[in-house]
Backbone as XML, in Angstrom:
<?xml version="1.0"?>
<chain id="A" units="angstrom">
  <residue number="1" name="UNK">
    <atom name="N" x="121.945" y="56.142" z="151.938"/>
    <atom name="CA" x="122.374" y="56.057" z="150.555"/>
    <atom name="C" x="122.309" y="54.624" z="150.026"/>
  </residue>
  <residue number="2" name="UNK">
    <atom name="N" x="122.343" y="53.921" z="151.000"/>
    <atom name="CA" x="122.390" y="52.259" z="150.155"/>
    <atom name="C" x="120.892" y="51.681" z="150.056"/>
  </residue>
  <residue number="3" name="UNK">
    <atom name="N" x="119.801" y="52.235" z="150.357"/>
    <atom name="CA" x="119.044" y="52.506" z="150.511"/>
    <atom name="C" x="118.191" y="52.652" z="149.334"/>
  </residue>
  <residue number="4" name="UNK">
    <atom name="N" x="118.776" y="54.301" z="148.674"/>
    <atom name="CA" x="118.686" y="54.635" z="147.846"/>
    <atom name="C" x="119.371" y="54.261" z="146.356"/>
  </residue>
  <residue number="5" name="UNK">
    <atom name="N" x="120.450" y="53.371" z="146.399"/>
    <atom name="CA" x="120.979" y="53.214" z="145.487"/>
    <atom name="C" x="120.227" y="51.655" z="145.011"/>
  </residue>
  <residue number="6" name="UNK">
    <atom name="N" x="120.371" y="51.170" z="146.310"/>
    <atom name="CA" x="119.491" y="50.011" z="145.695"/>
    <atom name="C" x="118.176" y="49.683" z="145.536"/>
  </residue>
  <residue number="7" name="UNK">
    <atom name="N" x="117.758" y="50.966" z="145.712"/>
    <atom name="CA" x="116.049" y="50.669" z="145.392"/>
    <atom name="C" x="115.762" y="51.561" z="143.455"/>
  </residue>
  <residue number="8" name="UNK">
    <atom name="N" x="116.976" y="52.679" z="143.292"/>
    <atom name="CA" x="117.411" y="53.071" z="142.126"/>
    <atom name="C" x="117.899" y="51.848" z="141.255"/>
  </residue>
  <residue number="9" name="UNK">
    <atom name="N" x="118.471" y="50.827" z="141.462"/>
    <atom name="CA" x="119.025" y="49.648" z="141.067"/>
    <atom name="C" x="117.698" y="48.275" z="140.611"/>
  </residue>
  <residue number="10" name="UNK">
    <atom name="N" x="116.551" y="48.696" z="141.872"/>
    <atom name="CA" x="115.810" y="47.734" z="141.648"/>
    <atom name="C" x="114.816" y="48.752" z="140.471"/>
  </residue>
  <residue number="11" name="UNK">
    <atom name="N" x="114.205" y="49.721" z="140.621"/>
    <atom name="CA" x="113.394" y="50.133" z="139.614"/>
    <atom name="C" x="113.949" y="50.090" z="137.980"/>
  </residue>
  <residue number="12" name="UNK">
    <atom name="N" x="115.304" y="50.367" z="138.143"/>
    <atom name="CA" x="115.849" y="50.458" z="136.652"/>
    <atom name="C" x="115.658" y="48.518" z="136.086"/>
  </residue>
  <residue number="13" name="UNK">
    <atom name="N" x="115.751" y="47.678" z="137.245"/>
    <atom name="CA" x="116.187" y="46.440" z="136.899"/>
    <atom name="C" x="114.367" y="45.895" z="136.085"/>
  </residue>
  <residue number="14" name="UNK">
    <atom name="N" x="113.672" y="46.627" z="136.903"/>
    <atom name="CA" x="112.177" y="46.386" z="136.800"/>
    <atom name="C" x="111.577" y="46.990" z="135.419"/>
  </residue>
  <residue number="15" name="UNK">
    <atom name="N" x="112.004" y="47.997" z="135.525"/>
    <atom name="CA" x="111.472" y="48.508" z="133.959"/>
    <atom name="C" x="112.286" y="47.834" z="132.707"/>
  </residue>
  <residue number="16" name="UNK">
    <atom name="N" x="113.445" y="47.393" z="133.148"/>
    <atom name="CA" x="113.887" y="47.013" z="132.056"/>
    <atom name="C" x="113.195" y="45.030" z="131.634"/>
  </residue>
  <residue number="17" name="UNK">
    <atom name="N" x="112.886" y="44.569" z="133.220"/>
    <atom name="CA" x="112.082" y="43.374" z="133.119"/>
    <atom name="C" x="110.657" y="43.104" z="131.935"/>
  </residue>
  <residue number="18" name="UNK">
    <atom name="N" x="109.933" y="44.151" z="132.094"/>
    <atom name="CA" x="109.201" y="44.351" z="131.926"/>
    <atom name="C" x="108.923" y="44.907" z="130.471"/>
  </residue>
  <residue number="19" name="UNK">
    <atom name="N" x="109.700" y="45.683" z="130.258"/>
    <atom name="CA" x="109.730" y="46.418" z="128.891"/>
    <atom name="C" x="109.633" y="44.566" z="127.619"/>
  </residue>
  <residue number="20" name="UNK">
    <atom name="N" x="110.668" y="43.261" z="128.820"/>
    <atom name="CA" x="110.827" y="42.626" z="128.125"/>
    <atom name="C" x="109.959" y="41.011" z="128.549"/>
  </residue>
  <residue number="21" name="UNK">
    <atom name="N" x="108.925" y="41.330" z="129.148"/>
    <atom name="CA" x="108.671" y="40.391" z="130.271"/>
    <atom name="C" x="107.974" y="38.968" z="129.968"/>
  </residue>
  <residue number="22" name="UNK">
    <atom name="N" x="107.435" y="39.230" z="128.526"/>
    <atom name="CA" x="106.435" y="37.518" z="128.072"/>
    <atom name="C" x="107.680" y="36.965" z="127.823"/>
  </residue>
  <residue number="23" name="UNK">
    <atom name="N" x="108.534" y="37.226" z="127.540"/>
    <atom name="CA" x="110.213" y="36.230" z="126.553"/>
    <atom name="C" x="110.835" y="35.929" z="127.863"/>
  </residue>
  <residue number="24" name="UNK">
    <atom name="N" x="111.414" y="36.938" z="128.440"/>
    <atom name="CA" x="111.704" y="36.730" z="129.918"/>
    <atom name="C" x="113.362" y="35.723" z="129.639"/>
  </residue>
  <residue number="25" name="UNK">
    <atom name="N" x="113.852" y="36.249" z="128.198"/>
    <atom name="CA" x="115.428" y="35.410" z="127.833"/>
    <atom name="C" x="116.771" y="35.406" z="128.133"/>
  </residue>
  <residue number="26" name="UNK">
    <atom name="N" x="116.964" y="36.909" z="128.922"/>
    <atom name="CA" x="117.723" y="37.090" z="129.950"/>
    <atom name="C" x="117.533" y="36.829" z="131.243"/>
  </residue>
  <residue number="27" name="UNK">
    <atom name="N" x="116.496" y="36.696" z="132.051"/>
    <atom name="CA" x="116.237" y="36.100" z="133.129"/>
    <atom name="C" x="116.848" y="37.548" z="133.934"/>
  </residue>
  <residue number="28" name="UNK">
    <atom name="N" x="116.038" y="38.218" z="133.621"/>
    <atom name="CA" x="116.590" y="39.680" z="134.620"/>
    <atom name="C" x="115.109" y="39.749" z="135.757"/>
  </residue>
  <residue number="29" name="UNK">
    <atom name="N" x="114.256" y="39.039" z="135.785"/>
    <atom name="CA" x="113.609" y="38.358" z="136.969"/>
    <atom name="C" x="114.203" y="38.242" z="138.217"/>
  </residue>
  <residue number="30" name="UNK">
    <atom name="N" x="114.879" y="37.667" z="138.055"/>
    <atom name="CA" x="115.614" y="37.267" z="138.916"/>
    <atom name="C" x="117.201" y="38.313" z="139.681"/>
  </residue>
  <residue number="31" name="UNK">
    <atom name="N" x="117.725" y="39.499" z="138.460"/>
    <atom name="CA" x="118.036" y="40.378" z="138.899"/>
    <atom name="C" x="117.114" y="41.429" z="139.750"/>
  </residue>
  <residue number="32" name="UNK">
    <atom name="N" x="115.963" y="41.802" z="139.003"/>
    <atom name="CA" x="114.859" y="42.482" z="139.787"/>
    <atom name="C" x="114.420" y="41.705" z="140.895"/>
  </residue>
  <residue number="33" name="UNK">
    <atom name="N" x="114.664" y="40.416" z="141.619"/>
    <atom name="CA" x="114.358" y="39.660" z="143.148"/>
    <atom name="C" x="115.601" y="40.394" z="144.050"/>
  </residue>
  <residue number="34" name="UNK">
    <atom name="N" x="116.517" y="40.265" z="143.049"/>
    <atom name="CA" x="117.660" y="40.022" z="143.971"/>
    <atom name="C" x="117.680" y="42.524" z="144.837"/>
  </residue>
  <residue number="35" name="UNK">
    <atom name="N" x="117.883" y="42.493" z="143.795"/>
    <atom name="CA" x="117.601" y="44.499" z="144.059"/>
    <atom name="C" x="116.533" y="44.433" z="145.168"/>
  </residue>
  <residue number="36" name="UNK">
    <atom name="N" x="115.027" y="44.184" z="144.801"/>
    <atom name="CA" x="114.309" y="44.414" z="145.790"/>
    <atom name="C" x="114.737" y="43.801" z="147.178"/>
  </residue>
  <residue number="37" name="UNK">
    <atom name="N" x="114.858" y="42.772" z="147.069"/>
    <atom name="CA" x="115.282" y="41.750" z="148.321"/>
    <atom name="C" x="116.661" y="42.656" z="149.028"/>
  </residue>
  <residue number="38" name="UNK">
    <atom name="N" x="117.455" y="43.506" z="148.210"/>
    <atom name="CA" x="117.993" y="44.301" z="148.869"/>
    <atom name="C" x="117.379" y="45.318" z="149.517"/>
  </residue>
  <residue number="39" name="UNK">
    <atom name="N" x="116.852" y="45.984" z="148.925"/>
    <atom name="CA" x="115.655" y="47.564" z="149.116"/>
    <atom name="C" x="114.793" y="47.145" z="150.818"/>
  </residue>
  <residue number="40" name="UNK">
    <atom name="N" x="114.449" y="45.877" z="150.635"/>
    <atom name="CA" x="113.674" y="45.980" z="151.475"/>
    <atom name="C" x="114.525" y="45.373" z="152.916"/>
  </residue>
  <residue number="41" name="UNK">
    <atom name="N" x="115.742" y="44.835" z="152.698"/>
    <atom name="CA" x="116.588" y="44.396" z="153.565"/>
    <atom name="C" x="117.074" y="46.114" z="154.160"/>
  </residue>
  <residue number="42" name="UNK">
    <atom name="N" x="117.266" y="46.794" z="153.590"/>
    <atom name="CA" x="117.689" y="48.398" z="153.788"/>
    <atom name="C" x="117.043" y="49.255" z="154.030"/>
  </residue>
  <residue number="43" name="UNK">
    <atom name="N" x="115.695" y="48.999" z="153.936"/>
    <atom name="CA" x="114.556" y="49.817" z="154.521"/>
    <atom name="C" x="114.268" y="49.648" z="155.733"/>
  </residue>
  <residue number="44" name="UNK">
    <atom name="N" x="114.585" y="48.153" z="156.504"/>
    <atom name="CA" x="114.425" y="47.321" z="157.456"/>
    <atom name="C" x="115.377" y="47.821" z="158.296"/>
  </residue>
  <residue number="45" name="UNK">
    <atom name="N" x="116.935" y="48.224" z="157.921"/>
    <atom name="CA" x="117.969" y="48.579" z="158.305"/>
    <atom name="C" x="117.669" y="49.902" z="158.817"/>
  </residue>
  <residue number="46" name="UNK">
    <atom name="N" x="117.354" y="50.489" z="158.313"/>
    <atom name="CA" x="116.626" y="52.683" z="158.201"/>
    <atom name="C" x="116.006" y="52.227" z="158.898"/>
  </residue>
  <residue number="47" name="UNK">
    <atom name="N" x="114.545" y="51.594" z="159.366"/>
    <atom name="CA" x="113.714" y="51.549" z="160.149"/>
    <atom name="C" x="114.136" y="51.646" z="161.441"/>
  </residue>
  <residue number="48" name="UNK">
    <atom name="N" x="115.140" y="50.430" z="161.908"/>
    <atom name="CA" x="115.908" y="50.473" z="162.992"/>
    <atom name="C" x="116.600" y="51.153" z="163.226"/>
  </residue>
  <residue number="49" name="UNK">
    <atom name="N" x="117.280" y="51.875" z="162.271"/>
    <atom name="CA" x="118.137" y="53.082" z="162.783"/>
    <atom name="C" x="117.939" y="54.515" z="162.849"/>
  </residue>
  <residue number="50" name="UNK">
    <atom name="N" x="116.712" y="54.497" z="162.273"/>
    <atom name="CA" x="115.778" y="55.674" z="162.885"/>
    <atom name="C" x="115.156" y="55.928" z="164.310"/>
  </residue>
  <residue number="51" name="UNK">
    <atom name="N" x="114.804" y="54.422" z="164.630"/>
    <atom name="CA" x="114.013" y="54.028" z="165.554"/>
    <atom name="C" x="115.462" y="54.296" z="167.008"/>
  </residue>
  <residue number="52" name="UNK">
    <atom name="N" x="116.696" y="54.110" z="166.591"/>
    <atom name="CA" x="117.745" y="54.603" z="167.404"/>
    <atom name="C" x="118.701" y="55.648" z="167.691"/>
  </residue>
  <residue number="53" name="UNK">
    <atom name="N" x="118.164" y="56.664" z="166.702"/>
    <atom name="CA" x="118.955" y="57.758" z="166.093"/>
    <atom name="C" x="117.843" y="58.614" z="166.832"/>
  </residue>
  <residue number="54" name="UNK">
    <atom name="N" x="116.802" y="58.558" z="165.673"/>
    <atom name="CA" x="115.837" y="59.686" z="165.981"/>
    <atom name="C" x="116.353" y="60.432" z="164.648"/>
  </residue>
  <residue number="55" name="UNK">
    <atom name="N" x="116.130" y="62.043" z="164.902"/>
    <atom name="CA" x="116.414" y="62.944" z="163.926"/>
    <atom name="C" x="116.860" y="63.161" z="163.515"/>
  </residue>
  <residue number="56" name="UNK">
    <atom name="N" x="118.401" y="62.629" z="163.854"/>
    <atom name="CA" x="119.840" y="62.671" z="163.794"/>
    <atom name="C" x="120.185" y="61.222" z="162.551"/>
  </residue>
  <residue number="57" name="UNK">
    <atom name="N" x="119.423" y="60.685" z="162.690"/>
    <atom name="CA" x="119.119" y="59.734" z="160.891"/>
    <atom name="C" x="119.144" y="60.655" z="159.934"/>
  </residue>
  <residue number="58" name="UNK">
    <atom name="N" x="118.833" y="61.827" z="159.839"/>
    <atom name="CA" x="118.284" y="62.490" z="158.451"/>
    <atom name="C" x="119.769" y="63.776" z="158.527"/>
  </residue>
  <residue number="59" name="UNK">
    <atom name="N" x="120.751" y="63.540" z="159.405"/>
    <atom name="CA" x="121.638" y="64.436" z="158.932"/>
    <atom name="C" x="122.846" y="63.597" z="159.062"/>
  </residue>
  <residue number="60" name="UNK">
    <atom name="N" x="123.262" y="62.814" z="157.885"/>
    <atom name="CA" x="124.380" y="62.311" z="158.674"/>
    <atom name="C" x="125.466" y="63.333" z="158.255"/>
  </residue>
  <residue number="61" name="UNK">
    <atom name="N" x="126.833" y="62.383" z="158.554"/>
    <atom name="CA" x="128.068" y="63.167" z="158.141"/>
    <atom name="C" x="128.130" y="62.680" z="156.533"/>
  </residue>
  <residue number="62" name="UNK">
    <atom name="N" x="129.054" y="63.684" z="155.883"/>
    <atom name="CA" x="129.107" y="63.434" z="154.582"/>
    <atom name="C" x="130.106" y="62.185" z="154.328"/>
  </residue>
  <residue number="63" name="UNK">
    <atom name="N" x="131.001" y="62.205" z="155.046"/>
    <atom name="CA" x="132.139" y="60.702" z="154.704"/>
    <atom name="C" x="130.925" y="59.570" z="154.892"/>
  </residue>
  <residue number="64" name="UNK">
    <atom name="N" x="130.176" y="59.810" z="156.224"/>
    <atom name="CA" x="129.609" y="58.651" z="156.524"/>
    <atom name="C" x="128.471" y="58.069" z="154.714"/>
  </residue>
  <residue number="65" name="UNK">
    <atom name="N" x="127.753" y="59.239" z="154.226"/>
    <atom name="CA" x="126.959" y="59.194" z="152.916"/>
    <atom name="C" x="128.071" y="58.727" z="151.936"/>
  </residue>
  <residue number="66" name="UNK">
    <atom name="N" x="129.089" y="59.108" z="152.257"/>
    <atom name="CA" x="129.878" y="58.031" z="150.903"/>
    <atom name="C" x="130.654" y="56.860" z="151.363"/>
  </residue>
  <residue number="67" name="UNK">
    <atom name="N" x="130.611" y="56.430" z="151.956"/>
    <atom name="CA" x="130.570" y="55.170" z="152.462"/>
    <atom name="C" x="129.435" y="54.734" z="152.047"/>
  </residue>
  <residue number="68" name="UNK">
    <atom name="N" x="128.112" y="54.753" z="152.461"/>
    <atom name="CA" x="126.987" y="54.189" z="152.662"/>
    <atom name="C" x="126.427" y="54.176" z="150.978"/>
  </residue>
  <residue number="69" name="UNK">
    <atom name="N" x="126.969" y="54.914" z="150.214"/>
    <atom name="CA" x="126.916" y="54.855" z="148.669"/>
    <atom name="C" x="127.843" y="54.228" z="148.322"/>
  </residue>
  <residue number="70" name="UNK">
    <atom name="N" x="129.182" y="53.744" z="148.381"/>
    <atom name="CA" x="130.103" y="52.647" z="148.271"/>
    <atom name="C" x="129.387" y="51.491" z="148.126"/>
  </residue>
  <residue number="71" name="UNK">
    <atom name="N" x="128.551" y="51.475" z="149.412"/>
    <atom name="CA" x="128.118" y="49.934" z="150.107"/>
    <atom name="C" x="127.292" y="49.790" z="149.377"/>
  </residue>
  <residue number="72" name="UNK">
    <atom name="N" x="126.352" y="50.599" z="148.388"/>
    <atom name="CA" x="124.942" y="50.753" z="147.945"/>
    <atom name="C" x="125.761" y="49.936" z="146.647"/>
  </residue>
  <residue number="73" name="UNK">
    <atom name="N" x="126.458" y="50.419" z="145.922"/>
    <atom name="CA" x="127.611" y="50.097" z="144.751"/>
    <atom name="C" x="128.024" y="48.942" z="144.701"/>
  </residue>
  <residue number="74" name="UNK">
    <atom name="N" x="128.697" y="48.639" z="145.939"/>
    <atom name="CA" x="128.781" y="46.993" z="145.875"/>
    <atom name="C" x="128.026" y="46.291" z="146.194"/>
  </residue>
  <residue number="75" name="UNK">
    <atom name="N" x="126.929" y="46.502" z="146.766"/>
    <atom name="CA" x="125.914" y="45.513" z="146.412"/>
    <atom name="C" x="124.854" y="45.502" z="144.910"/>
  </residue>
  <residue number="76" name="UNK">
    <atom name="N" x="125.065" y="46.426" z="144.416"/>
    <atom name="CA" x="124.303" y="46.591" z="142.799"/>
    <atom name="C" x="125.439" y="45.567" z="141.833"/>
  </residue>
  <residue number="77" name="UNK">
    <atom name="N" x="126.671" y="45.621" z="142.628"/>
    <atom name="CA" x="127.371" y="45.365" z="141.651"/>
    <atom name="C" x="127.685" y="43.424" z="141.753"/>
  </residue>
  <residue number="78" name="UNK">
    <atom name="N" x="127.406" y="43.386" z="143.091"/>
    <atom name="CA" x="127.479" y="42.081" z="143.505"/>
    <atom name="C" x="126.186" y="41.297" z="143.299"/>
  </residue>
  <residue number="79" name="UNK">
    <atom name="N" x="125.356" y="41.741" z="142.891"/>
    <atom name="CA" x="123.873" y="41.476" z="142.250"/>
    <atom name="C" x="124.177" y="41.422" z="140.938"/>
  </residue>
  <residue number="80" name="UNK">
    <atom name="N" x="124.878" y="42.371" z="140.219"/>
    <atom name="CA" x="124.818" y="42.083" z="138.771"/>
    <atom name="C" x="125.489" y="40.567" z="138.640"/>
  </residue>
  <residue number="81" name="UNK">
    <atom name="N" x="126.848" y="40.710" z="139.262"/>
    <atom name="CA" x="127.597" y="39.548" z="139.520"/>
    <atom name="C" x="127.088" y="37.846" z="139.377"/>
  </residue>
  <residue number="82" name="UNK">
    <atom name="N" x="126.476" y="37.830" z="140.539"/>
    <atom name="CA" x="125.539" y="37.014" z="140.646"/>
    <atom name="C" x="124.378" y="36.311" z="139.429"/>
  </residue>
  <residue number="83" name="UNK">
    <atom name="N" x="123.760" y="38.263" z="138.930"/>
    <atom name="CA" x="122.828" y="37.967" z="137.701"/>
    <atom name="C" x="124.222" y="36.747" z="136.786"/>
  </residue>
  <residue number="84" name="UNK">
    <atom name="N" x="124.833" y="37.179" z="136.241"/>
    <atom name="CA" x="125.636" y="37.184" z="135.361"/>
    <atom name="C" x="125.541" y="35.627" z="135.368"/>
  </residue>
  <residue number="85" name="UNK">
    <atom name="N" x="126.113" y="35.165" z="136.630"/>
    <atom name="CA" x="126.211" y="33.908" z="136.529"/>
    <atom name="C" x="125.440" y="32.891" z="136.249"/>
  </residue>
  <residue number="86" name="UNK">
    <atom name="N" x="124.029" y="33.161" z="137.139"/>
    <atom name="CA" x="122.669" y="32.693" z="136.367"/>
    <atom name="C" x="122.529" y="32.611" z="134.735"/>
  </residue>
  <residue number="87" name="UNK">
    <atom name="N" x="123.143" y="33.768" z="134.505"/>
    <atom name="CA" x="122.881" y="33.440" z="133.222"/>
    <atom name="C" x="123.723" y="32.726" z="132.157"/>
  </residue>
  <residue number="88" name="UNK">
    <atom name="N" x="124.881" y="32.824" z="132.701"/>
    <atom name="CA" x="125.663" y="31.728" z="132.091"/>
    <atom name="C" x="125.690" y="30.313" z="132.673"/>
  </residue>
  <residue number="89" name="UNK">
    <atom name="N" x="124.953" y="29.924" z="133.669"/>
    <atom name="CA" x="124.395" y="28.768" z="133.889"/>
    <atom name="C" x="123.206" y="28.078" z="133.095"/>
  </residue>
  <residue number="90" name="UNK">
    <atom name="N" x="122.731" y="29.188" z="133.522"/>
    <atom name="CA" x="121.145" y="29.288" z="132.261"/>
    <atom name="C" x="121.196" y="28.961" z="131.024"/>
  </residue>
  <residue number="91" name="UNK">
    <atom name="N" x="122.040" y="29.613" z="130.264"/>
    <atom name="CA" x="122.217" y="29.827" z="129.250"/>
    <atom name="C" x="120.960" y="29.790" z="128.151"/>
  </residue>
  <residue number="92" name="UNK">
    <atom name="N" x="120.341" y="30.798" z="128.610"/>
    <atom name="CA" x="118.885" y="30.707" z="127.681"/>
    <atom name="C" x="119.134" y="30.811" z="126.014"/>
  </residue>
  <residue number="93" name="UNK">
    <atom name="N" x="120.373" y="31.168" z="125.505"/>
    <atom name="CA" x="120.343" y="31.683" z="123.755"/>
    <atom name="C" x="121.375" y="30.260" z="123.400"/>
  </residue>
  <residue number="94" name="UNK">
    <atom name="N" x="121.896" y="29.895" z="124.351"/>
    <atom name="CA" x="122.619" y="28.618" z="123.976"/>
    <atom name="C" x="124.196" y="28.639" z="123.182"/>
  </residue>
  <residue number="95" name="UNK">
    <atom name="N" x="124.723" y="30.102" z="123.454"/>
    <atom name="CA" x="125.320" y="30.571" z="123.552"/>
    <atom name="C" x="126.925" y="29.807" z="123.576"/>
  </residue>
  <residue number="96" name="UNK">
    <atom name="N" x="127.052" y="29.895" z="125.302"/>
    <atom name="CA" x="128.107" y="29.111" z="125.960"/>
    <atom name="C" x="127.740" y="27.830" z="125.487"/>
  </residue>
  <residue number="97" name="UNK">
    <atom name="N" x="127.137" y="26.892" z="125.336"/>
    <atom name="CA" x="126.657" y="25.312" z="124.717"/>
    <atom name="C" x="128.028" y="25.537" z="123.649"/>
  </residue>
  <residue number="98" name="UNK">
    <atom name="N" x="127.496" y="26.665" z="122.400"/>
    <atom name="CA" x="128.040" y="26.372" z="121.383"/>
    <atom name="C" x="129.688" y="26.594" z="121.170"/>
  </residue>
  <residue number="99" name="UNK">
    <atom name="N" x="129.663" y="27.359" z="122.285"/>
    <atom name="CA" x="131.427" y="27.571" z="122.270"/>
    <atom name="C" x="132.346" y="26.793" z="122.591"/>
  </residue>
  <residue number="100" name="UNK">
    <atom name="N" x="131.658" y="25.807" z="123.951"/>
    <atom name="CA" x="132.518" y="24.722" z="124.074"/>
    <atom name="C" x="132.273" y="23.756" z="123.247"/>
  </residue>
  <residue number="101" name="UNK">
    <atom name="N" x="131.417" y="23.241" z="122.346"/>
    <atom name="CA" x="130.885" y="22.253" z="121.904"/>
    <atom name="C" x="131.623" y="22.461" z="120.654"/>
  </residue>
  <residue number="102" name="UNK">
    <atom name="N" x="132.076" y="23.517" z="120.117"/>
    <atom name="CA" x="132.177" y="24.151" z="118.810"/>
    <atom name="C" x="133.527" y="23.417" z="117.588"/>
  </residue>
  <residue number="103" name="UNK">
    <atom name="N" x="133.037" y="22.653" z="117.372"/>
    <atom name="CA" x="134.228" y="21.780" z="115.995"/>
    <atom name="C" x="135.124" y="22.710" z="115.508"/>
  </residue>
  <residue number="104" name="UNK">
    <atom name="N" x="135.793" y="22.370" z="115.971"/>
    <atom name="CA" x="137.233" y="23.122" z="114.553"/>
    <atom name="C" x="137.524" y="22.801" z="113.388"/>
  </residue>
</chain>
């Protein structure tokens, strides 16, 4: 499931890159690195634990699938997190600049 959630996490992050991708003013680039770089960290994970399971990979227990969708959750969510901050570092619209800077 984490697997799946974060490779669901990286395609949504990708189409939405893209839909916006010559401006590139949110810097969701860099959300779509961070998703895949999960996906493929978790595919890597499945690989090996197929490779130790065997067949018994493809049935788990159901507590164990919500757990493993928890984990999928907090890492989408600890990625957005992350995005977030980039971007208020970033500050590509200049945004935060003007709020602290802002005369009374």
């Amino acid at each position: 499931m984490t697997l799946l959630t974060t490779v669901f996490a990286a395609i949504i992050a990708t189409v939405i890159w893209y839909k916006g991708a010559p401006k590139s003013e949110m810097k969701v680039g860099a959300l779509c690195w961070m998703y895949w770089g999960a996906s493929l960290m978790w595919l890597v994970d499945a690989i090996f634990e197929y490779a130790e399971l065997g067949t018994e990979y493809f049935t788990p227990a159901p507590v164990d699938m919500l757990n493993d969708f928890y984990l999928g959750l907090s890492v989408v969510a600890h990625g957005l997190i992350i995005w977030l901050v980039i971007l208020l570092v970033k500050d590509p619209k200049g945004v935060v600049k003007a709020a602290l800077f802002k005369k009374k």
